[in-house]
C-alpha positions as CSV (number, residue, x, y, z in Angstrom):
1,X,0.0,0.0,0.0
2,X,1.6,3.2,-1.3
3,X,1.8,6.5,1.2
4,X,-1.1,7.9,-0.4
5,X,-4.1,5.0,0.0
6,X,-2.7,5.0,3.5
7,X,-3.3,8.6,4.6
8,X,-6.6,8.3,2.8
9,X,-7.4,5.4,4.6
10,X,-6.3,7.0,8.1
11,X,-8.4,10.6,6.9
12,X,-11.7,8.3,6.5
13,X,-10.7,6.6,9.9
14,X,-10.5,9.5,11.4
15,X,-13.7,11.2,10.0
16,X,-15.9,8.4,10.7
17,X,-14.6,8.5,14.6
18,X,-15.6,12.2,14.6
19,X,-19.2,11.6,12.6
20,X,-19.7,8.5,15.2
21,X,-18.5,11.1,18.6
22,X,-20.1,13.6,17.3
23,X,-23.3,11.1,16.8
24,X,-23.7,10.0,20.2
25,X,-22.8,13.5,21.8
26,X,-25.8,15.3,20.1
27,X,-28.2,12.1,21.1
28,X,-26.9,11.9,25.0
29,X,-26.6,15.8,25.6
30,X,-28.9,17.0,22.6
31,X,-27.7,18.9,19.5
32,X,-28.1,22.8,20.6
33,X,-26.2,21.9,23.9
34,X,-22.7,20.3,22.2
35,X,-20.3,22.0,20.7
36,X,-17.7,21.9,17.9
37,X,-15.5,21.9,20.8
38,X,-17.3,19.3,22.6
39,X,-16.8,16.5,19.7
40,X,-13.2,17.8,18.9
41,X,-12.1,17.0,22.9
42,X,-14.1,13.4,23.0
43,X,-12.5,12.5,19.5
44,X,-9.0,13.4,20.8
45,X,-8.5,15.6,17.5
46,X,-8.3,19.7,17.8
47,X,-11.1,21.8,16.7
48,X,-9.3,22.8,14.0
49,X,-9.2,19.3,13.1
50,X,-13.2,19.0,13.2
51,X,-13.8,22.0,10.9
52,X,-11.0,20.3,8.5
53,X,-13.9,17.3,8.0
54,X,-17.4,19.3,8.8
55,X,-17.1,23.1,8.3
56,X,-20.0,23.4,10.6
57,X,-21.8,21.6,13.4
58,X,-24.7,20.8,10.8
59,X,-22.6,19.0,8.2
60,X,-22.3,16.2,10.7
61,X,-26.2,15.8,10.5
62,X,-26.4,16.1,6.9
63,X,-24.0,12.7,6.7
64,X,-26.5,11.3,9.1
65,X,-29.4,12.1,6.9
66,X,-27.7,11.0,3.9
67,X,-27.3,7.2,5.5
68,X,-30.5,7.5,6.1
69,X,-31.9,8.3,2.8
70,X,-29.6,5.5,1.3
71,X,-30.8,3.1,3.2
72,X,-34.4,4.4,2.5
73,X,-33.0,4.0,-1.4
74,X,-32.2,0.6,-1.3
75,X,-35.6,-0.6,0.4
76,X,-37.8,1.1,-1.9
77,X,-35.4,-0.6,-5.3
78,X,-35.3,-3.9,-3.7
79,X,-39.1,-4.2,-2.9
80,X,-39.6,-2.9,-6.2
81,X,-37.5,-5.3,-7.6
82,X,-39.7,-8.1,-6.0
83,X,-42.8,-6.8,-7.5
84,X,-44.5,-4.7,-4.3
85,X,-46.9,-2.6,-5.4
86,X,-45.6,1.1,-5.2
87,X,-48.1,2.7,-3.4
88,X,-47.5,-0.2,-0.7
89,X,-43.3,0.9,-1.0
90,X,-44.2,4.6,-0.5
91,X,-46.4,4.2,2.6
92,X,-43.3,1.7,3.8
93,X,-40.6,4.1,3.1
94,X,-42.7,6.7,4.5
95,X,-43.2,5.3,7.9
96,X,-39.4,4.0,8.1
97,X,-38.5,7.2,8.4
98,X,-40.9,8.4,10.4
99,X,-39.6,6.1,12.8
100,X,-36.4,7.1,12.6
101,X,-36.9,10.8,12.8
102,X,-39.5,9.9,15.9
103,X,-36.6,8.0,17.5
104,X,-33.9,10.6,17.1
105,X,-36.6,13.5,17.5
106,X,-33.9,16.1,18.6
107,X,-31.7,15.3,15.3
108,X,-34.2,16.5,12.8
109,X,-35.1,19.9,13.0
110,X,-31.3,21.3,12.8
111,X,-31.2,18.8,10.4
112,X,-34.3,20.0,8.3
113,X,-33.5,23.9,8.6
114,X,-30.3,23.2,7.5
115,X,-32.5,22.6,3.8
116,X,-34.0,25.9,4.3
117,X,-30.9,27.5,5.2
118,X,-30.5,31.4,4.1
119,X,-26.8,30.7,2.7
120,X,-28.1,29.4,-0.5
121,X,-24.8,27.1,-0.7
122,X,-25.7,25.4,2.7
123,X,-29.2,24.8,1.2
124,X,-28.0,23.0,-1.6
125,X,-25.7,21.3,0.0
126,X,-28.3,19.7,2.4
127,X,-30.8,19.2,-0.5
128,X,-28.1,16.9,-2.2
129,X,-27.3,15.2,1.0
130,X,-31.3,14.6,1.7
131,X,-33.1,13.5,-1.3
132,X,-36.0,12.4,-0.3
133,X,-37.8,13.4,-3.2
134,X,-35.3,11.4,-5.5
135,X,-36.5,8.2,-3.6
136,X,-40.2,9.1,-4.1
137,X,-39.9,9.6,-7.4
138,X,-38.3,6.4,-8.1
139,X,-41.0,4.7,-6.2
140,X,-43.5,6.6,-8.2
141,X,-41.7,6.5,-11.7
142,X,-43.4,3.0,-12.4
143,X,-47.2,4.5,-11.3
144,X,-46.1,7.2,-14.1
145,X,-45.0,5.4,-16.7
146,X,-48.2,3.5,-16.5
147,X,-50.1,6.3,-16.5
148,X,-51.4,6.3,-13.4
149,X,-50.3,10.0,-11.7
150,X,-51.6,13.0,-13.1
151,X,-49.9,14.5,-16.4
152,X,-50.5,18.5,-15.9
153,X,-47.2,18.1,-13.5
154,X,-44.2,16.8,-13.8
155,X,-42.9,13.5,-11.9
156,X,-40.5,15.3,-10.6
157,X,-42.7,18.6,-9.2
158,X,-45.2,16.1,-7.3
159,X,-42.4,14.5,-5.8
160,X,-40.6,17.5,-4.4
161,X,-44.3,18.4,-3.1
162,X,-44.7,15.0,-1.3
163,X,-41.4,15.5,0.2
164,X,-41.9,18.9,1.7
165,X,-45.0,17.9,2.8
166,X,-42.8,15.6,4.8
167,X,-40.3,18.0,5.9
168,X,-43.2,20.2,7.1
169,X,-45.6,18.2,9.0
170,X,-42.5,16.1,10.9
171,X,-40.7,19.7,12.1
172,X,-44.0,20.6,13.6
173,X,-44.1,17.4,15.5
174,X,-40.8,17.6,16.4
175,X,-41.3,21.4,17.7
176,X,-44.8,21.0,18.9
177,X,-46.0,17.4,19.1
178,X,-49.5,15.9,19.4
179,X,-51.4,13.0,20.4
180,X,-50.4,11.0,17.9
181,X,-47.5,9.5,16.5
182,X,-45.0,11.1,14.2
183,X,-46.0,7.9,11.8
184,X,-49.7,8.5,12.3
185,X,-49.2,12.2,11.2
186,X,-47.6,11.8,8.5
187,X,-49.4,9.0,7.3
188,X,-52.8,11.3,7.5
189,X,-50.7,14.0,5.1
190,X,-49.5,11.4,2.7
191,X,-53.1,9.7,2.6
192,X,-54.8,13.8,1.9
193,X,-52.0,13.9,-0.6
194,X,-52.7,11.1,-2.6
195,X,-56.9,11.1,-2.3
196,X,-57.1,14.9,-2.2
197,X,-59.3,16.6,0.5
198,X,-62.4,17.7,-1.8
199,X,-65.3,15.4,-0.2
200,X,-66.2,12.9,-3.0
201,X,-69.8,12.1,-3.6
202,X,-70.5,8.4,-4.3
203,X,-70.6,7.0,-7.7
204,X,-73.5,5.2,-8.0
205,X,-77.4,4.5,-5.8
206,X,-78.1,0.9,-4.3
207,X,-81.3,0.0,-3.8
């Protein structure tokens, strides 16, 4: 192994002990409350060290996020692949992450301002490292192709909606909370999303 594959493989050591510090820091003494400082010490690195890897405290989330939404990824391919019906793939995907974002309920707002972020370059950095919308328009492509989703906007749009509906209704929960779960309110969003919220007579009169 030549000089050069070994520092590389002693950066990404070093990284993923900082992600994996910094990780269980925000999740013992919540994310507001540790500092850049804080993860620098407990990984035995300097601060200056920390910023070398993440240039700010967010970055670490956004790494988070992005495991996340891979492994969300991978589900939603592989029970394509098997022939699940995609509606079925969405409403899984959908409440795996609810889940996760329920469990780690102090990790996801920083983490979901950081899409809405002023800096425009921040904001687009965390919209790269969170595509959710990529993964529901991959579940919905098939739906699309068989003409099954609405032509008068693009696969793309309605995907970016369904995903900020998302963003939108689980930062509320996380900031407010209700009586239900963060699963059961985004399921009742996804469900007004996909059957609209205009009251539909019935079809047809039994007698």
């Amino acid at each position: 192994m030549d000089s050069s594959s070994l520092r590389e493989r002693q950066k990404e050591r070093r990284r993923a002990r900082i992600y994996n510090v910094a990780l269980e820091l925000f999740k013992r003494g919540g994310f507001q409350a540790t500092t850049a400082t804080d993860i620098a010490k407990a990984s035995n690195v300097s601060r200056g060290t920390f910023f070398n890897y993440y240039p700010y405290k967010e970055a670490v989330l956004l790494d988070y996020g992005s495991e996340v939404m891979d492994r969300l990824r991978d589900q939603a391919e592989a029970r394509l692949s098997e022939g699940t019906a995609p509606l079925t793939v969405l409403y899984e995907i959908w409440d795996q992450l609810a889940e996760e974002n329920g469990r780690e309920r102090d990790l996801f707002p920083p983490l979901a301002y950081e899409v809405m972020n002023p800096n425009p370059e921040r904001a687009r950095t965390a919209y790269q490292a969170l595509p959710l919308s990529k993964v529901i328009e991959l579940i919905l492509r098939p739906l699309h192709q068989a003409g099954q989703i609405r032509t008068d906007m693009s696969l793309q749009r309605i995907s970016n909606l369904i995903a900020d509906t998302y963003l939108m209704v689980a930062l509320r929960w996380s900031a407010y909370g209700t009586d239900r779960t963060l699963q059961e309110e985004t399921r009742l969003a996804l469900n007004l999303l996909l059957e609209g919220a205009l009251r539909r007579e019935p079809t047809g009169r039994t007698t």
